[in-house]
N, C-alpha and C positions, 0 to 999 in steps of 0.2 A: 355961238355958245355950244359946248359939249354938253350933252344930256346923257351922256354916258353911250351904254350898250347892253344889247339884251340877245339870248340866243334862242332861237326858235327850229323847229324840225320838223321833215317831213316821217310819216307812219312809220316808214323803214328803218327811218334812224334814231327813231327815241330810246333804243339800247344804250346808245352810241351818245347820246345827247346825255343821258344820267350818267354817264363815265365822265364825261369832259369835265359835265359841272362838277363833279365831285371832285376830280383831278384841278381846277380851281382854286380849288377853296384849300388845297394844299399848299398855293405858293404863301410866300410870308407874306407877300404887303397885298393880300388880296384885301382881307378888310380893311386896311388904310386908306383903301379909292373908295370909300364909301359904298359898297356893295353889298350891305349887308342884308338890303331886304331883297336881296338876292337876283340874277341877272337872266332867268329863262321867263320868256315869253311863255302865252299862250297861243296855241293853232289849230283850230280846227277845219277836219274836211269832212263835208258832206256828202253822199253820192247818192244820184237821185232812179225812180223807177225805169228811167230812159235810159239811165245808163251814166248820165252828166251828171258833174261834178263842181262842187263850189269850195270853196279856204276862205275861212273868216278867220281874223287876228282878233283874240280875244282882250290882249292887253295894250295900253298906248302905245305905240312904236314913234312917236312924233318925235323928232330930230333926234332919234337917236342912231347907231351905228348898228346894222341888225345881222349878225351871221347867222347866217340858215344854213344848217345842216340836212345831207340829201344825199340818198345813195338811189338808183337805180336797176342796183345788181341786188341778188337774192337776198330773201329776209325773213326772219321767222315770221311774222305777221303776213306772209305769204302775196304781199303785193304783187303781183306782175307786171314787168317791167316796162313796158309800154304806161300801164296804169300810173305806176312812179311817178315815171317822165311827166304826165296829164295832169298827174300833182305838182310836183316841184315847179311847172310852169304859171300853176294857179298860185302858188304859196310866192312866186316871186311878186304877180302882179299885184294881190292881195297887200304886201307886206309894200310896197310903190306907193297903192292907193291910204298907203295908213302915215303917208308924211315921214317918212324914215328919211334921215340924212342921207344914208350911204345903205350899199346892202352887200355882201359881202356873203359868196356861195362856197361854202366848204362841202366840196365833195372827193371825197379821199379816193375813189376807182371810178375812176368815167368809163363804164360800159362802153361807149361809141370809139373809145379812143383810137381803135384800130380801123373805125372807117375814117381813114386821113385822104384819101387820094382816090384819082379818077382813073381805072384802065382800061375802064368801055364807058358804054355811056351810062352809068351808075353815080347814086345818089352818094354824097360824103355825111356819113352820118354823124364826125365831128363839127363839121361846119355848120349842119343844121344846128344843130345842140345851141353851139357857141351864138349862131344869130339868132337866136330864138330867144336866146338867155337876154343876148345885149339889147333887141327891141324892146325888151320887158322892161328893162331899167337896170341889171347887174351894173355894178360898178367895178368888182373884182372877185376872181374868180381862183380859189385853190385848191389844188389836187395835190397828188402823191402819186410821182412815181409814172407818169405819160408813157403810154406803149411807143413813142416816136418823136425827140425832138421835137422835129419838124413839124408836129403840130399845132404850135406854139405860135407859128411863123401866120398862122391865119388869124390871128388874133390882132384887132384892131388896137394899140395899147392909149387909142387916142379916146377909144370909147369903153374898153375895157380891158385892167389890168390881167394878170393873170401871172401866182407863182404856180412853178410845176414841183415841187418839195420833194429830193429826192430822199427814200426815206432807208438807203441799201446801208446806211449806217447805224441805223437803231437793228438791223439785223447782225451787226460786223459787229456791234458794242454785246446785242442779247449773246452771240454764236462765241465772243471773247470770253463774255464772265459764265459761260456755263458751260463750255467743253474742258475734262480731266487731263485730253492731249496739252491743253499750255499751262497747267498748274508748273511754277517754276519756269514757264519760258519768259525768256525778256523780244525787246522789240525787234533788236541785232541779231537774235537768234532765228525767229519766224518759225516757223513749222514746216520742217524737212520731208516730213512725212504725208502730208497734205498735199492737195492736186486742186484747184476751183476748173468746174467743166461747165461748157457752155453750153446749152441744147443744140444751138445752130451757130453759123457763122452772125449771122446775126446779132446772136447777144454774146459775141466775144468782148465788147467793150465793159457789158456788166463783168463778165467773168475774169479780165484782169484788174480793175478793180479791187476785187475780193484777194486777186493772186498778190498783187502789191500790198494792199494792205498789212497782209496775214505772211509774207515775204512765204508764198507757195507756191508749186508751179502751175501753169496756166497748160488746160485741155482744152482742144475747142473740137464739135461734133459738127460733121455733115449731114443733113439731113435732105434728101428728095423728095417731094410731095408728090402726093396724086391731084393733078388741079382738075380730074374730071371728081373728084369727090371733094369737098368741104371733110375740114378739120380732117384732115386723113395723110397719112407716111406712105413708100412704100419701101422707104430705108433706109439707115440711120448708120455712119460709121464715125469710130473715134480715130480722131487725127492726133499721132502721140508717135515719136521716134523712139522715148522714153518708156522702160520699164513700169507696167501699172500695177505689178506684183503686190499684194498687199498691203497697198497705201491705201491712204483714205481720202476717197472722193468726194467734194460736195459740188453738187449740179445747181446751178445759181440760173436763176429765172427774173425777168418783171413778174410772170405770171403763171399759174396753171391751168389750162380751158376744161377742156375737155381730158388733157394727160395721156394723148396718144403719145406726141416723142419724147415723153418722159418716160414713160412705160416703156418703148423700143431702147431707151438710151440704159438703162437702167440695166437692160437683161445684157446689153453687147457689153456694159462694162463687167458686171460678172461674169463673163466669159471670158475676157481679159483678164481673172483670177486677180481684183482690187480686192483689201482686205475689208473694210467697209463703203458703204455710199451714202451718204446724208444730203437730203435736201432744201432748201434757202429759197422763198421765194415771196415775192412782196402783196401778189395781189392772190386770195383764195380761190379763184371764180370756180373753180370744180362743176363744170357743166359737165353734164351725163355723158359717157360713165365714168367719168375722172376717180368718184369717190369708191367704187367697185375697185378700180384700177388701180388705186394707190391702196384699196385693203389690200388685193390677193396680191404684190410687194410689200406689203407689209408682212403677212400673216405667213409669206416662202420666206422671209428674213433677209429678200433681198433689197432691204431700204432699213435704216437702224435709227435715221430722227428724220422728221421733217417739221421743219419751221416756217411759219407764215405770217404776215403781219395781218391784225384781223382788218382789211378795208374793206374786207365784205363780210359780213353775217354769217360766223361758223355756229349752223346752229346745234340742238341738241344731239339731233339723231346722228350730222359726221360727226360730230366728238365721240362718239359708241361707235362709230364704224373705225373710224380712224386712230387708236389706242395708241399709235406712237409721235401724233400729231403735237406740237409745241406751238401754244400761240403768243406773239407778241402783239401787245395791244399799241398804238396810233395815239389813246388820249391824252394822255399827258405833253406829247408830241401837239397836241392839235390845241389843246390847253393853252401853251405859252405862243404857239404861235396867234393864237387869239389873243393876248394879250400885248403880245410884241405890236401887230398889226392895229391893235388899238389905239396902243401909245406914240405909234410910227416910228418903231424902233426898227432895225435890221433883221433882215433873217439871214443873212450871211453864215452863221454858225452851223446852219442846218446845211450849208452847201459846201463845208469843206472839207477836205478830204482825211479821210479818218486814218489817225496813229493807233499802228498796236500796243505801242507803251501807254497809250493813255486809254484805252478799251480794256489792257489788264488791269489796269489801276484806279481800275472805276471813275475816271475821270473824263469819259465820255461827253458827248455835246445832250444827250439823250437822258441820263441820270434816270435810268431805271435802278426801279425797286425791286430785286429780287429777293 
């Protein structure tokens, strides 16, 4: 017997949680499933003088379908990330011990994602995550947007599912209906004028992506690190036979950490005299000093939009720092895929590959509201 479903959340994401459900209650046959006395659980967490930590489920979860929503990564409520983690583990076991059917972890930016692999003798801090999640009881597990395949590949699918959602088309449908460059472009036409640049060779496959989409041409940037320092460049060149003469750049990311080769890729294309440069990127993480770093390109004029989808918590103080910043929000996105996933319906739609006729035409897979 289906007893329906109910959505619960950890501290960090109850922003995130009154969006989805409101985004909900927007589709048409939502009150037709009989939802009307409405689908969010209660959760709370307690933390004790020692330091320890408890999750009590305040509402029945008994045979029903339970997605918990969980971020890890920054949050107005000021969690720390570690702390998160210490929750979202208690809020899985918790929501087990309360007879739930199924349990079902929506986490839109997995912090860990980029510890995928072993080059010395170090710890993978996707693979703890994922076995820690699945001894608990996960049954399946959704993201947005994975720093790497390949991560995917450690994932047991016989003990837990896992879609990776990629989400580089709710960017390609928001960057279609609100740049003035394709008022009057068609899909045969593309955008002559336009360039998608990669940060590294790396994420060349995000960045033609974007070039095919949008029918532009494709830059990809070299970047050499310094591996005696973390998160550090010691230099960045753009690989182009092609005139960059005042065309318009957009530098396409999964992410932005820290914003060191963004920042370096940034100034070398201005120097290559591009007419503008705009940036595209899916996950906000802006760890220090990212946010310094993309104001003082902001405030020299040398960055003119930057777009982000929010899977992390843009809170009040960057949106004051960040004046030219554009956010696209995930819920509605996470909304029907809550419902798709309920009904065991496809998410196919979300994996295919986006038309620019139908991005100008508002007929996106994404149906944002602008």
């Amino acid at each position: 017997m289906n007893c329906g479903f109910s959505i619960v959340t950890t501290r960090s994401m109850q922003w995130f949680c009154n969006s989805v459900t409101q985004q909900l209650r927007t589709f048409p046959d939502y009150y037709d499933r009989n939802f009307q006395t409405g689908v969010s659980g209660r959760m709370q967490t307690r933390t004790f003088a020692d330091g320890e930590m408890e999750v009590e489920i305040l509402t029945s979860l008994r045979g029903k379908q339970v997605f918990l929503l969980a971020s890890c990564a920054r949050n107005a409520a000021g969690i720390p990330l570690n702390e998160a983690k210490v929750e979202l583990y208690h809020a899985v076991d918790a929501i087990r011990r309360s007879a739930a059917q199924r349990i079902i972890l929506i986490e839109p930016y997995m912090t860990c994602s980029r510890s995928d692999r072993t080059t010395r003798r170090n710890s993978v801090g996707f693979w703890v995550h994922y076995k820690t999640l699945a001894s608990l009881g996960i049954n399946h597990i959704i993201t947005y947007q994975l720093h790497s395949d390949k991560s995917k590949t450690a994932v047991d699918p016989t003990r837990v599912l896992i879609d990776d959602v990629p989400v580089t088309g709710l960017l390609m449908e928001y960057i279609a209906r609100t740049s003035t460059d394709l008022l009057g472009s068609s899909s045969a036409q593309g955008v002559k004028n336009w360039a998608f640049c990669s940060v590294d060779a790396g994420g060349e496959g995000l960045a033609r992506q974007y070039a095919k989409a949008f029918g532009a041409d494709l830059i990809i940037a070299h970047k050499k690190r310094n591996y005696n320092r973390a998160n550090s460049i010691e230099s960045i060149k753009v690989l182009s036979d092609t005139s960059l003469q005042n065309k318009t750049i957009w530098i396409v990311d999964d992410m932005i950490d820290t914003g060191g080769s963004l920042y370096a890729l940034v100034k070398e294309l201005r120097n290559r005299g591009v007419g503008s440069v705009h940036v595209a990127v899916v996950h906000p993480v802006f760890s220090q000093p990212a946010v310094e770093r993309l104001a003082e390109l902001s405030e020299a004029g040398f960055i003119d939009r930057m777009v982000v989808v929010e899977t992390v918590e843009i809170t009040p103080e960057i949106k004051k720092k960040l004046n030219r910043l554009e956010i696209v929000s995930p819920s509605r996105l996470t909304a029907e895929i809550i419902l798709r996933v309920y009904d065991q319906d496809s998410l196919s739609p979300f994996f295919e590959e986006p038309n620019l006729g139908n991005l100008l035409n508002g007929k996106g897979t994404y149906n944002l509201n602008l």
